[in-house]
RODRENFI-74443 format. One line per field, with one value per residue (C-alpha): residue in one letter; residue number from 1; y, z, x. Coordinates in Angstrom, 2 decimals, decimal comma. Layout:
N
r	(a; ...)
k	(NUM; ...)
yy	(Y; ...)
zz	(Z; ...)
xx	(X; ...)
//
This chain:
235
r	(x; x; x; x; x; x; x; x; x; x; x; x; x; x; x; x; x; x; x; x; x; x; x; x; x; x; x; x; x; x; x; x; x; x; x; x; x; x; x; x; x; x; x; x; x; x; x; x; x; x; x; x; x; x; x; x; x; x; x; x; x; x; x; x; x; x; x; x; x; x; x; x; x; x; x; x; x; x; x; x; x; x; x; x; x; x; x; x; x; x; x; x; x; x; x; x; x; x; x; x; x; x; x; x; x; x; x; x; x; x; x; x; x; x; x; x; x; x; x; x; x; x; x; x; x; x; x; x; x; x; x; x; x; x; x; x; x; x; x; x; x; x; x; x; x; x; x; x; x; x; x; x; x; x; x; x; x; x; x; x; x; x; x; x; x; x; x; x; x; x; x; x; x; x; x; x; x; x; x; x; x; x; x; x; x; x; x; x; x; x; x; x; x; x; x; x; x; x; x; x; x; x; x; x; x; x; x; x; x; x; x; x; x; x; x; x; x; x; x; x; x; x; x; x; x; x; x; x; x; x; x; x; x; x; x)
k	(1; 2; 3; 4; 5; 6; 7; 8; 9; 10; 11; 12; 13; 14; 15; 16; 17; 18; 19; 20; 21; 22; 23; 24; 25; 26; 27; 28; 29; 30; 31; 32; 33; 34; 35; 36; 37; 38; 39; 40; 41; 42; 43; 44; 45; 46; 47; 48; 49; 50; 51; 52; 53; 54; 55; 56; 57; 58; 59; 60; 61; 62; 63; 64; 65; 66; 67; 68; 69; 70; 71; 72; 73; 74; 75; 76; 77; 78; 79; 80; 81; 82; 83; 84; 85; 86; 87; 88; 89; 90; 91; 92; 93; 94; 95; 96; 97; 98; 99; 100; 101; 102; 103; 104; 105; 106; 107; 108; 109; 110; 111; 112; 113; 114; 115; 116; 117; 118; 119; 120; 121; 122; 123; 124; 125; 126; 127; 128; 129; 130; 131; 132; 133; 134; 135; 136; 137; 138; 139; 140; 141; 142; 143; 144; 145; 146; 147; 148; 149; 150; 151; 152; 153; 154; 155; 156; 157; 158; 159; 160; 161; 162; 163; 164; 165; 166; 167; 168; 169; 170; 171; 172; 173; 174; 175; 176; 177; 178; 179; 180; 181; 182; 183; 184; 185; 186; 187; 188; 189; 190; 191; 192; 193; 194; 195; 196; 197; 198; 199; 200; 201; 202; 203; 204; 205; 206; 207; 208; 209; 210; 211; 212; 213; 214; 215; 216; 217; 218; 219; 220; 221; 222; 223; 224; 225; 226; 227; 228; 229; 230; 231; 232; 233; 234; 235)
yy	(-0,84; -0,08; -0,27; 0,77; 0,71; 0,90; 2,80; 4,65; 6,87; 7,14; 9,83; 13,01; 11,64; 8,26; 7,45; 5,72; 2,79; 1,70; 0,86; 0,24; -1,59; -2,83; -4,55; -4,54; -4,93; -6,14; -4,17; -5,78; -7,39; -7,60; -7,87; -8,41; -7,11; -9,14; -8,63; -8,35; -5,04; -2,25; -3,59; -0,64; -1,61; 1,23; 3,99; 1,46; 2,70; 6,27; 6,86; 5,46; 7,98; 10,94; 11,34; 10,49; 11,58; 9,73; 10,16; 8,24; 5,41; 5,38; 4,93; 4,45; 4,46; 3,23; 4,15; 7,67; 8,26; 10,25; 10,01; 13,70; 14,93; 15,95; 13,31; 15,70; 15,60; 11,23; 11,46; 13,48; 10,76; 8,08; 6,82; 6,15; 5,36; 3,65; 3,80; 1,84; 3,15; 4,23; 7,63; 8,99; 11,91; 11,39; 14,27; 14,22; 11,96; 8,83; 10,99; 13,65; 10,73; 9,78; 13,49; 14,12; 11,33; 13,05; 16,17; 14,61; 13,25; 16,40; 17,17; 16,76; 17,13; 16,91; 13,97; 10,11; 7,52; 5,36; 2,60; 2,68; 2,18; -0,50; -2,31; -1,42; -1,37; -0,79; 2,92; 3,08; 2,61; 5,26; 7,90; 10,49; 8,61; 10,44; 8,19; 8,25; 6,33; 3,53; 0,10; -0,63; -2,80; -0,59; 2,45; 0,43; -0,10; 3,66; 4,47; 2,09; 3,57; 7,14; 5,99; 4,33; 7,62; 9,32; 6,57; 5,67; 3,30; 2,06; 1,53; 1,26; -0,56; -0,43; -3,50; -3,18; -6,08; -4,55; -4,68; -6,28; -9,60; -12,26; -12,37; -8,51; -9,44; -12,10; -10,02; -6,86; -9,07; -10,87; -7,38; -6,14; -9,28; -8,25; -4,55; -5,57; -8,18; -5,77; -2,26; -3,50; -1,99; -2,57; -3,34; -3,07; -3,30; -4,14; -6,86; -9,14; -11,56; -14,18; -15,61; -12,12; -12,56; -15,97; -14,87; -11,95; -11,07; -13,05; -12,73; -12,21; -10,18; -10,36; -7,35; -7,63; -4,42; -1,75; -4,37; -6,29; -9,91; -12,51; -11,67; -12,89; -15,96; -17,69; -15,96; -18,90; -21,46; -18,68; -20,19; -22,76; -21,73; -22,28; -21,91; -18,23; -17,58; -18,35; -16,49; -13,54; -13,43; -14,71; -12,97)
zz	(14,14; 11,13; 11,14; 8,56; 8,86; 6,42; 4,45; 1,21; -1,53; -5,46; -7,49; -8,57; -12,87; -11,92; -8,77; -5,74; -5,76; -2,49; -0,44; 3,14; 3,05; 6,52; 7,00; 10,01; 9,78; 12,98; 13,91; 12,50; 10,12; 6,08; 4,35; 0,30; -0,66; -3,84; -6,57; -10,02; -11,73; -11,06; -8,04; -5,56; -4,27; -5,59; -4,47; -1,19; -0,86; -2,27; 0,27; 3,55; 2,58; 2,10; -1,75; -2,32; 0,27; 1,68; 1,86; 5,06; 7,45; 9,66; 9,07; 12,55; 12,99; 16,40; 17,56; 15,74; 13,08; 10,53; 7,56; 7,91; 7,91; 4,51; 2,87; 4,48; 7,92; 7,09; 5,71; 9,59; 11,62; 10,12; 6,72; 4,15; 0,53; -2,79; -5,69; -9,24; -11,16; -8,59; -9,66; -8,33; -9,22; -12,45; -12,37; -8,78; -8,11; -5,58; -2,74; -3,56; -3,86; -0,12; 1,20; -0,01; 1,69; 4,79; 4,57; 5,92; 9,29; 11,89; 12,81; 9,65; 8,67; 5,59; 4,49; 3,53; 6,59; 6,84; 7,24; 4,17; 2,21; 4,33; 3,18; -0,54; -0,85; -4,78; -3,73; -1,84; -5,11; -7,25; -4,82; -7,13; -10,33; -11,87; -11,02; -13,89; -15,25; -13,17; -14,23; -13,26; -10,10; -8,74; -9,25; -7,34; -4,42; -4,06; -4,34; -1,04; 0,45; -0,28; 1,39; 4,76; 4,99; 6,69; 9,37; 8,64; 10,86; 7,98; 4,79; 1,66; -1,66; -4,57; -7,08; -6,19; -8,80; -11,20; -14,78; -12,25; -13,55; -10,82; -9,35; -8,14; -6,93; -4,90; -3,20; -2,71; -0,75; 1,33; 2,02; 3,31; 5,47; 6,90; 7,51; 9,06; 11,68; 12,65; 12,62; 13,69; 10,11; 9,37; 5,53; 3,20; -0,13; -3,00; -5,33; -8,62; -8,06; -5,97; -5,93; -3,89; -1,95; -1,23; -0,28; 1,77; 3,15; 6,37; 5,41; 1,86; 2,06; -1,26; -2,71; -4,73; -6,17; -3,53; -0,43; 1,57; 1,00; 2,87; 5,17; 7,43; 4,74; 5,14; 2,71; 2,10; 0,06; -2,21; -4,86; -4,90; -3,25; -6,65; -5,49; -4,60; -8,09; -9,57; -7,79; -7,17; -9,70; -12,93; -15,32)
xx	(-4,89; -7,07; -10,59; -12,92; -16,72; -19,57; -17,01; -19,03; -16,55; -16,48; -16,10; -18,34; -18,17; -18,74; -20,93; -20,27; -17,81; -17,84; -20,80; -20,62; -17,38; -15,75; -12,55; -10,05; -6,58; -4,24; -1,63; 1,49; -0,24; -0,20; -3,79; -3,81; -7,07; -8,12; -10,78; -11,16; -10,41; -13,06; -14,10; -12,97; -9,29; -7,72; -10,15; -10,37; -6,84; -7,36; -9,49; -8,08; -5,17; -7,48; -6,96; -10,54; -13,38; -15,85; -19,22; -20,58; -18,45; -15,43; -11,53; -10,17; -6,53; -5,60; -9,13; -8,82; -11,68; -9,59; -12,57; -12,97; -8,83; -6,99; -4,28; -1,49; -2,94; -2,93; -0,05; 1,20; -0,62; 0,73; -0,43; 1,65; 1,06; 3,21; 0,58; -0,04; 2,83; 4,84; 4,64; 8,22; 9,35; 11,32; 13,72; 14,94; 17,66; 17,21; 18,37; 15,69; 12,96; 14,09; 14,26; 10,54; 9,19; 10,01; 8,70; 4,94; 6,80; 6,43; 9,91; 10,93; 14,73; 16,73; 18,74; 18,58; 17,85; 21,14; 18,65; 16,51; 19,74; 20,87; 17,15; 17,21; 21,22; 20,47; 19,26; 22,45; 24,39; 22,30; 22,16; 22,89; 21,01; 17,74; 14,72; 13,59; 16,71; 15,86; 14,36; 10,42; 11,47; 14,57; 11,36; 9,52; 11,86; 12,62; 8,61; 8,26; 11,35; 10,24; 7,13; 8,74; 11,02; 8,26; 8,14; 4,48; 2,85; 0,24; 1,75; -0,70; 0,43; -1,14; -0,49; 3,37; 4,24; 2,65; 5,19; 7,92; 10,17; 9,21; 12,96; 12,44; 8,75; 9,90; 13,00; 10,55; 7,98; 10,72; 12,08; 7,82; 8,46; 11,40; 10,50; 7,13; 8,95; 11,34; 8,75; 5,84; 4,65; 1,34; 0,41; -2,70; -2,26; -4,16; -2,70; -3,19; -0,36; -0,76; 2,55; 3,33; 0,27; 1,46; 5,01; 4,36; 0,87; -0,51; -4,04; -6,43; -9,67; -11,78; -13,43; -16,73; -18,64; -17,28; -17,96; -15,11; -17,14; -14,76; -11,52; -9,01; -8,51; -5,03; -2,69; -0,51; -3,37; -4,50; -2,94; -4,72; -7,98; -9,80; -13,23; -12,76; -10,76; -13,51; -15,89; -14,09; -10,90; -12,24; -13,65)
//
């Protein structure tokens, strides 16, 4: 579904951050990319979603190299994207939130999808409430809501537990569960908690200095998999 090859991006201030990164990720499928911070898994992210360019490699989504497209023309084909902080727009209500995560989807049309409040029923009951009102998890639901309005078919997450009480981070991973076995959704994200790892994501890939260094490791011992926190997680 996604597969990136010898993937090099960074930024013009600071240099190159990553360096011939590959990683593929199965349709259907939900990776955790893991590393310790500054490693590359945000602008790993950034750039599969065509907010940073890259310099030299492939992203291929379903066999379509889209490296060279703008975030918009992504964002049209398919990608979606929830980053660190969430980052909704404070001053339109929940509604609004939904509406403009459809304007990407060609075809687009006004209005809330019946079935996004059906999966985060607390957006149901603030319809009409300012975002920025909202606590740090219920923000986090609508910023993956807003996301799924425009019907992506890869969905990237940036540290979605991040400032979250564990109660919310375990219903928002059971709820990525649910959406992916009844989409088809496919999920990267990159994350710091491995209880949600645990919980949610079928496989772990570990990042190192810009380069994808192990993958397709079983999601469900990271917790304990204390040889690779140490060599990759601790500081």
């Amino acid at each position: 579904m996604l597969d990136i090859k010898d993937l090099c991006a960074g930024y013009p201030s600071g240099g190159r951050v990553l360096e011939n990164l590959s990683l593929s990720v199965p349709q259907g499928a939900i990776v955790a990319v893991l590393g310790r911070n500054g490693m590359g898994k945000t602008t790993l992210l950034r750039t599969i979603c065509g907010l940073i360019r890259s310099s030299d490699g492939e992203i291929r989504l379903n066999g379509t190299d889209i490296a060279g497209k703008h975030a918009y023309q992504r964002a049209r084909l398919g990608v979606g994207f929830v980053p660190q902080g969430r980052e909704v727009f404070e001053e339109f209500t929940v509604a609004e939130n939904l509406t403009a995560g459809r304007i990407a989807k060609p075809g687009f049309s006004a209005g809330v999808p019946a079935h996004l409040l059906e999966m985060f029923p607390i957006l149901a009951e603030r319809a009409k409430q300012k975002a920025g009102s909202l606590s740090g998890g219920q923000q986090q639901q609508l910023a993956i809501a807003r996301a799924l309005a425009g019907e992506p078919r890869l969905l990237l997450l940036d540290e979605p537990s991040e400032g979250i009480q564990p109660s919310i981070v375990a219903d928002i991973a059971a709820k990525l569960r649910d959406i992916v076995g009844s989409t088809g959704l496919t999920v990267l994200m990159a994350e710091q908690n491995l209880e949600m790892v645990a919980a949610c994501a079928d496989t772990v890939a570990f990042i190192d200095h810009g380069a994808i260094k192990e993958s397709g490791i079983d999601a469900a011992g990271i917790r304990s998999d204390h040889e690779r926190h140490a060599k990759y997680l601790s500081i």
